[in-house]
PAVO-83749 format. One record per atom (N, C-alpha, C): x, y, z; residue in three letters. Coordinates in nm, 4 decimals. Atoms other than C-alpha are relative to their C-alpha. Example, Ala and Ser with C-alpha at 12.3 -4.5 7.8 and 13.67 -1.06 7.14 Angstrom:
BEGIN
u=0.0890&v=-0.1190&w=0.0000&residu=ALA
u=1.2300&v=-0.4500&w=0.7800&residu=ALA
u=0.0900&v=0.1200&w=0.0000&residu=ALA
u=-0.0820&v=-0.1190&w=-0.0060&residu=SER
u=1.3670&v=-0.1060&w=0.7140&residu=SER
u=-0.0770&v=0.1090&w=0.0730&residu=SER
//
This chain:
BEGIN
u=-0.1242&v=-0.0730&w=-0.0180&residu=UNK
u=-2.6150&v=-0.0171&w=-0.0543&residu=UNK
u=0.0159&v=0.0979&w=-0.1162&residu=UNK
u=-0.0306&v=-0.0700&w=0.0863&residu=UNK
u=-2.5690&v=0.3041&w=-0.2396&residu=UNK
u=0.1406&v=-0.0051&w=-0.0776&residu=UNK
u=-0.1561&v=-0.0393&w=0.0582&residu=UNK
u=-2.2696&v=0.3789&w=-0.5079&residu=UNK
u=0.1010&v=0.0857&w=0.0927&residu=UNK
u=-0.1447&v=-0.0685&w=-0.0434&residu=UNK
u=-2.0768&v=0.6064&w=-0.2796&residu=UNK
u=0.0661&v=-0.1235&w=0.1098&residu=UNK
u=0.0220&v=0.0700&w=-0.1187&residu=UNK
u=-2.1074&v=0.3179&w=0.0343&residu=UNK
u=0.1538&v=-0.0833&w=-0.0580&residu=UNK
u=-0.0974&v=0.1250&w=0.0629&residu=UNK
u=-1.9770&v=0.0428&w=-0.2357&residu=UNK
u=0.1564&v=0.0503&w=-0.0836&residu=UNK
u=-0.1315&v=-0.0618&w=0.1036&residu=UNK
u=-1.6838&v=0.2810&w=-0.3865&residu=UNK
u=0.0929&v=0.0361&w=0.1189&residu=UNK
u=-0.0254&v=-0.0431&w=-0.1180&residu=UNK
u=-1.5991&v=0.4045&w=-0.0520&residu=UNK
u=0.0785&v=-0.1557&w=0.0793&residu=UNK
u=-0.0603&v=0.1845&w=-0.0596&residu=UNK
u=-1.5404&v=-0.0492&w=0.0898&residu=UNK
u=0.1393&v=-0.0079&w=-0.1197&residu=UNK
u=-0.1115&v=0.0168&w=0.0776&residu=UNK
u=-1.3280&v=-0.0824&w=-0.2475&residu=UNK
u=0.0760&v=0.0662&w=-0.0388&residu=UNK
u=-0.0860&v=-0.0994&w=-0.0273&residu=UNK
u=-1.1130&v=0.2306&w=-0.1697&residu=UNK
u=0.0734&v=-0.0704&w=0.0740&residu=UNK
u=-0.0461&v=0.0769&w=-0.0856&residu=UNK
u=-1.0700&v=0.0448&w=0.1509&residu=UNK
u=0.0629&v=-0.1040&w=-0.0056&residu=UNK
u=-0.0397&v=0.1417&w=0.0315&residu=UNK
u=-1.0167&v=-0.2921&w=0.0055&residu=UNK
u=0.1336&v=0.0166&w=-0.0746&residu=UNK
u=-0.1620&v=-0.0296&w=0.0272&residu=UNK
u=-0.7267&v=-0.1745&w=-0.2224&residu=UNK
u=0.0247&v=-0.0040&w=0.0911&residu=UNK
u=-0.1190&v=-0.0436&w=-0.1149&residu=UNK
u=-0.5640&v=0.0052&w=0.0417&residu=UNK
u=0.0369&v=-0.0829&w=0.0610&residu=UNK
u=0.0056&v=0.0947&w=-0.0658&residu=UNK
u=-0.5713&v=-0.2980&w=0.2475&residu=UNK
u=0.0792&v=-0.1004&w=-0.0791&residu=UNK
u=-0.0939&v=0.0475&w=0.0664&residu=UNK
u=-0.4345&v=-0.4686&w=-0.0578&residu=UNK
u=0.0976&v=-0.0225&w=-0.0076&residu=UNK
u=-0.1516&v=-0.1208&w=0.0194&residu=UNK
u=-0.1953&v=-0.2516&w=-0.1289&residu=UNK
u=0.0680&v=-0.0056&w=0.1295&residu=UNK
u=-0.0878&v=0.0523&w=-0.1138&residu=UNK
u=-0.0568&v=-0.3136&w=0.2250&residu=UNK
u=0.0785&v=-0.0972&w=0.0537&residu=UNK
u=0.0056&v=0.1544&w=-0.0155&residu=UNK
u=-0.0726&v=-0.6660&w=0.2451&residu=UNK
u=0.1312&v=-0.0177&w=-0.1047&residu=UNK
u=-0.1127&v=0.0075&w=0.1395&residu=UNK
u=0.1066&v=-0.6964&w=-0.1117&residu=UNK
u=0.1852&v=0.0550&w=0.0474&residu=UNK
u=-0.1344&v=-0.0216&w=-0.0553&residu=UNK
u=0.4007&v=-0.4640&w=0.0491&residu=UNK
u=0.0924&v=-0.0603&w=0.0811&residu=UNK
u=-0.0760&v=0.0962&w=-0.1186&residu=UNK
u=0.4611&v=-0.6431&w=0.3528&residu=UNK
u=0.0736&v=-0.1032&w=-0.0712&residu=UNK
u=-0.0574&v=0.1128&w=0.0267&residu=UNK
u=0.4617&v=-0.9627&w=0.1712&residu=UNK
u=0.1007&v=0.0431&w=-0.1230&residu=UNK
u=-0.1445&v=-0.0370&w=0.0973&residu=UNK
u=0.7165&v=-0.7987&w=-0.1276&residu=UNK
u=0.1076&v=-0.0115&w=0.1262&residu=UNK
u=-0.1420&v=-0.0423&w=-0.0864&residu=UNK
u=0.9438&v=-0.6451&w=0.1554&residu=UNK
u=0.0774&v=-0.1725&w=0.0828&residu=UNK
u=-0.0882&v=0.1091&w=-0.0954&residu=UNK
u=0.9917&v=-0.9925&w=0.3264&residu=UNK
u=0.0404&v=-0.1044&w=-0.0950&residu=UNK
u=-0.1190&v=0.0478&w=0.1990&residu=UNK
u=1.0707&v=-1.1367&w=0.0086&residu=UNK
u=0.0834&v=0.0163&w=-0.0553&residu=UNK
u=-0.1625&v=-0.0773&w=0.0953&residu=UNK
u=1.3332&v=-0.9029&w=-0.0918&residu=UNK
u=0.1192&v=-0.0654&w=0.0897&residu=UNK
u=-0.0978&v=0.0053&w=-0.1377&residu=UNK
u=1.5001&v=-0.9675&w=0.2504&residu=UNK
u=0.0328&v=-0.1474&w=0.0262&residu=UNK
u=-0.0017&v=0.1488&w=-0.0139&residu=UNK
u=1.4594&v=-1.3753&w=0.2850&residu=UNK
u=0.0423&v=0.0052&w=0.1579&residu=UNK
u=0.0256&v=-0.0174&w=-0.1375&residu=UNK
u=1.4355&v=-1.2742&w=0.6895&residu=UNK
u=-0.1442&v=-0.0620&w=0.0575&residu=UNK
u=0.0656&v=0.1197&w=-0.0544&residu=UNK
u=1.2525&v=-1.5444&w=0.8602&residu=UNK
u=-0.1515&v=0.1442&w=0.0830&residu=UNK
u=0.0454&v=-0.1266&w=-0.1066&residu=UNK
u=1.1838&v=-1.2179&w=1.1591&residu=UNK
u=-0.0873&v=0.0916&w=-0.0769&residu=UNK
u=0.0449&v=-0.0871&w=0.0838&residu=UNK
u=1.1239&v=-0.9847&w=0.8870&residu=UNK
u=-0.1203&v=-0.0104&w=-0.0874&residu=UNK
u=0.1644&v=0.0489&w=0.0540&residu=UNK
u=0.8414&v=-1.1745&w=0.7142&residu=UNK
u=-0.0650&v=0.0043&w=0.0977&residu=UNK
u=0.0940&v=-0.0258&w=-0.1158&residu=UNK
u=0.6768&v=-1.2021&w=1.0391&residu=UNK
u=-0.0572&v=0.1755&w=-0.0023&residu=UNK
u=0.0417&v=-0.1405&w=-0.0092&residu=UNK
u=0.6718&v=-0.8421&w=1.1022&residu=UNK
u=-0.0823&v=0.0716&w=-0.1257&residu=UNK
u=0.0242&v=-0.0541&w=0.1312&residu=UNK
u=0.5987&v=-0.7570&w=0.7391&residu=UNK
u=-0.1630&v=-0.0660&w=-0.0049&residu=UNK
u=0.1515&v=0.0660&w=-0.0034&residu=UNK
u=0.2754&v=-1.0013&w=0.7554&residu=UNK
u=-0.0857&v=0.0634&w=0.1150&residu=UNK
u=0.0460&v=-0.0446&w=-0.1035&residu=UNK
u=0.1896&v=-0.8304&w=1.0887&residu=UNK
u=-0.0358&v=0.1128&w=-0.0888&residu=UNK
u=-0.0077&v=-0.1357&w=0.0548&residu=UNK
u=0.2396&v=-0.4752&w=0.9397&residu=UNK
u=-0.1382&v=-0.0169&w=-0.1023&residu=UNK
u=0.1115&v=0.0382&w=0.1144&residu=UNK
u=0.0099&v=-0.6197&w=0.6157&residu=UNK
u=-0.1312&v=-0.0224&w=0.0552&residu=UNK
u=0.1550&v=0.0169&w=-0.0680&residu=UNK
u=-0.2713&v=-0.7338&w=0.8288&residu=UNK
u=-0.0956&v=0.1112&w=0.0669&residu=UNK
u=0.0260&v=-0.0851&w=-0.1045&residu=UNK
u=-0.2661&v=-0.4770&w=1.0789&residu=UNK
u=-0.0559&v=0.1490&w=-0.1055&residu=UNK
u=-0.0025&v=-0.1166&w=0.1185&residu=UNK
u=-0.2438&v=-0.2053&w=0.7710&residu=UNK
u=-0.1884&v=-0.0613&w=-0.0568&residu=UNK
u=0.1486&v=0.0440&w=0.0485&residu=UNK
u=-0.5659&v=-0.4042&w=0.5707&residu=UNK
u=-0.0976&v=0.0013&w=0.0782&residu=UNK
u=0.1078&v=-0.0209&w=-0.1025&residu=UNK
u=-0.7593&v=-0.4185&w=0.9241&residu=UNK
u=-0.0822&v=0.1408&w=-0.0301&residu=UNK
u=-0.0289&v=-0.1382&w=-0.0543&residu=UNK
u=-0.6933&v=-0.0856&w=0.9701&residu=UNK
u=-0.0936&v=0.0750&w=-0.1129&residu=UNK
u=0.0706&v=-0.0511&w=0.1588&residu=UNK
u=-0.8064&v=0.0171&w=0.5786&residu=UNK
u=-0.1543&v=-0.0002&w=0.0322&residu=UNK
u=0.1360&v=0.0285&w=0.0197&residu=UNK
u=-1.1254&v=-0.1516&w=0.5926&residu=UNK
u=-0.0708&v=0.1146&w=0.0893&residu=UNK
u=0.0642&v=-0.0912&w=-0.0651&residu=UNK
u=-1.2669&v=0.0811&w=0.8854&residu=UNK
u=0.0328&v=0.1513&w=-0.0451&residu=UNK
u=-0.0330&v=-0.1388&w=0.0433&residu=UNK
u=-1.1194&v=0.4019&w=0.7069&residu=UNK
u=-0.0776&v=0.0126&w=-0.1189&residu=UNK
u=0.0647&v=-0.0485&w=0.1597&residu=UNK
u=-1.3466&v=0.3739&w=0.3966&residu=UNK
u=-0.0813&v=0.1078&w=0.0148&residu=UNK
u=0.0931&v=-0.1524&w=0.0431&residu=UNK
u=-1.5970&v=0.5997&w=0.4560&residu=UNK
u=0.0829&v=0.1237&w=0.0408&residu=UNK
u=-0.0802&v=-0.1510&w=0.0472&residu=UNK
u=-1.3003&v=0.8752&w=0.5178&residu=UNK
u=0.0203&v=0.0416&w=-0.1641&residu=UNK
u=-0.0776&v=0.0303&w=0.1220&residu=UNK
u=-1.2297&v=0.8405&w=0.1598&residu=UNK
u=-0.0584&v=0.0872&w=-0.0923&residu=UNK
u=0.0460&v=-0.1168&w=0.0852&residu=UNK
u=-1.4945&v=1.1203&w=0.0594&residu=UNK
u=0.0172&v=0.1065&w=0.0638&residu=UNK
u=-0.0696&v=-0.1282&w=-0.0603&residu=UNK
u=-1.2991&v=1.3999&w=0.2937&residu=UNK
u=0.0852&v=0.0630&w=-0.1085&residu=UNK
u=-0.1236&v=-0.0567&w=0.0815&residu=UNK
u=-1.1145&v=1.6304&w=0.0529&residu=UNK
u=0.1088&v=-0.0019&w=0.0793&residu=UNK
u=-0.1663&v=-0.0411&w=-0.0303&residu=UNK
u=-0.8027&v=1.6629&w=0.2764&residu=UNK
u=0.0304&v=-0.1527&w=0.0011&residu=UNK
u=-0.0655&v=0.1160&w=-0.0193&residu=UNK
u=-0.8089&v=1.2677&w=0.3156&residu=UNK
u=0.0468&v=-0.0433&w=-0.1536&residu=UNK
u=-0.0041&v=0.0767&w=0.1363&residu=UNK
u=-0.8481&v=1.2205&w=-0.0541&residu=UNK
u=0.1389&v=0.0933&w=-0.0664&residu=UNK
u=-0.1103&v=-0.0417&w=0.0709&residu=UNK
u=-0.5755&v=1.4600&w=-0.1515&residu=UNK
u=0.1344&v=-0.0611&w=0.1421&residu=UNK
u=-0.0984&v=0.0530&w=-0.0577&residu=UNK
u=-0.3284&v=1.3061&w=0.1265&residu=UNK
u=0.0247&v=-0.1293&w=-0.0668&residu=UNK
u=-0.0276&v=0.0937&w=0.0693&residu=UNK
u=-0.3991&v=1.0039&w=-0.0667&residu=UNK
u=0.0718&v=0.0253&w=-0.1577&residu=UNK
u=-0.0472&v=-0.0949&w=0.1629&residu=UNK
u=-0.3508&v=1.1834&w=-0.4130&residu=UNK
u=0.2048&v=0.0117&w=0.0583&residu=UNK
u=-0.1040&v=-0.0091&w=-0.0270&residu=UNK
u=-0.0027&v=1.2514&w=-0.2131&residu=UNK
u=0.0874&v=-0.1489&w=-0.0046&residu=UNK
u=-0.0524&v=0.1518&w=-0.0407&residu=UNK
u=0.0891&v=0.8970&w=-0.1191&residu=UNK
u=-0.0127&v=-0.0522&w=-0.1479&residu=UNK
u=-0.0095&v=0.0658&w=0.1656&residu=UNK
u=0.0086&v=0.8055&w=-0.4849&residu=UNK
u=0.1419&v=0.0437&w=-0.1014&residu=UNK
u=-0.1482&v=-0.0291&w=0.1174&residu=UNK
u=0.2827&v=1.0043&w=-0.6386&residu=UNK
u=0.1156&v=-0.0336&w=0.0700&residu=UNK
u=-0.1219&v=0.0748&w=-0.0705&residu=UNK
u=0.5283&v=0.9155&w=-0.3674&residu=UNK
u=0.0026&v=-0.1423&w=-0.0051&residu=UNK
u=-0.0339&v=0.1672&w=0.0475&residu=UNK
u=0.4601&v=0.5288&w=-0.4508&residu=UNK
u=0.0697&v=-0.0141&w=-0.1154&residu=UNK
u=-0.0729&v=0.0419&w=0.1492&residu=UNK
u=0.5101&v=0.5985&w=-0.7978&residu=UNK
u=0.1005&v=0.0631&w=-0.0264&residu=UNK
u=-0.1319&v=-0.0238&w=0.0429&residu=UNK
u=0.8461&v=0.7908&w=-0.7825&residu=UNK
u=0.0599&v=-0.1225&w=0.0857&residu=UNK
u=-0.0671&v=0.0911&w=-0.0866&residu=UNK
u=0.9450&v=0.5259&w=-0.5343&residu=UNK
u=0.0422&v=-0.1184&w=-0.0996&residu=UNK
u=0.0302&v=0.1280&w=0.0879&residu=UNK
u=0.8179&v=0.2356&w=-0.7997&residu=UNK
u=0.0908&v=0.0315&w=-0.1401&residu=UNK
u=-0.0867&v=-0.0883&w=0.1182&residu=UNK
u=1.0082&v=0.4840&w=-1.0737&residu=UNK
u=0.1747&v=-0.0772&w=0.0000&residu=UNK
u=-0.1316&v=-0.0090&w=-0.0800&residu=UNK
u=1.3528&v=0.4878&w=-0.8703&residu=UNK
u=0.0355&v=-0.1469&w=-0.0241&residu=UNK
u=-0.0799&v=0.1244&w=-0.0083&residu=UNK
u=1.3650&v=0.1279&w=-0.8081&residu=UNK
u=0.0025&v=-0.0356&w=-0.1489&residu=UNK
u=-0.0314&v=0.0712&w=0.1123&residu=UNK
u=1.2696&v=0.0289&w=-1.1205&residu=UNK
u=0.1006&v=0.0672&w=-0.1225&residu=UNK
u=-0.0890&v=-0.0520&w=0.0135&residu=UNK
u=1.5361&v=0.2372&w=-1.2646&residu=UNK
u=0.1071&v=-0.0034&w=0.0346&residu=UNK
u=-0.1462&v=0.0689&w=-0.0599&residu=UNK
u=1.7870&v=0.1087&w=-1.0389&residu=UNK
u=0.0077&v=-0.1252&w=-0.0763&residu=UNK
u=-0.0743&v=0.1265&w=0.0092&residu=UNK
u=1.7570&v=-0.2230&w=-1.1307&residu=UNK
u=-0.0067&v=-0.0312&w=-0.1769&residu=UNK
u=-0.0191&v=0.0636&w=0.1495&residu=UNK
u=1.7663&v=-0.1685&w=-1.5320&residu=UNK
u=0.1298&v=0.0679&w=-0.0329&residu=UNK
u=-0.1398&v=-0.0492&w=0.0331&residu=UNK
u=2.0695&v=0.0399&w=-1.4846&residu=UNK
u=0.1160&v=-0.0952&w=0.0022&residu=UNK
u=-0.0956&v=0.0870&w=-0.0385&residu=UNK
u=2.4475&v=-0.1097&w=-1.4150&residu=UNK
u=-0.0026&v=-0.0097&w=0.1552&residu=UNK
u=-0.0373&v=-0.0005&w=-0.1222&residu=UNK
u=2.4011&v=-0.0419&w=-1.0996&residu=UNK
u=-0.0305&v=-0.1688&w=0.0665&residu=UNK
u=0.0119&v=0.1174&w=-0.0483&residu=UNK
u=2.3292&v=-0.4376&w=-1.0470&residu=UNK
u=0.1705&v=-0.1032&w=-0.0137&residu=UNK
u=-0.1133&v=0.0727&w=0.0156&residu=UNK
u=2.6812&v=-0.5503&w=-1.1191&residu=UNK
u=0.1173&v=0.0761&w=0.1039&residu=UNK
//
């Protein structure tokens, strides 16, 4: 297996991670019986889904849509975590 093959699966494998991980946060935040279901669905279905998208992962327009989705996680990850060191918890 060449270096791009094996960089290309653990692109995939995050992402798939990184899906999984969300679901199971979001149904955590919520303590929704329904909502974990769906959220574990969403997580699986998302990580399936990843794994067969790796070898997109050396397309320039896929890799800068990702480049996109990266900075929209991290103002997202910004925001909250900024909400919850403000007052806004009381």
């Amino acid at each position: 297996m060449d270096e791009s093959s094996e960089n290309n699966r653990s692109a995939g494998e995050s992402l798939g991670q990184m899906f999984t991980a969300f679901g199971q946060a979001i149904s955590e935040i919520f303590s929704d019986p329904e909502l974990k279901a769906k959220a574990r669905e969403f997580g699986d279905a998302a990580a399936q889904s990843a794994a067969t998208l790796g070898h997109r992962f050396e397309d320039e327009d896929v890799k800068e849509k990702f480049r996109q989705a990266g900075t929209a996680a991290e103002d997202f990850g910004k925001t909250v975590s900024e909400y919850f060191k403000s007052d806004h918890s009381s």
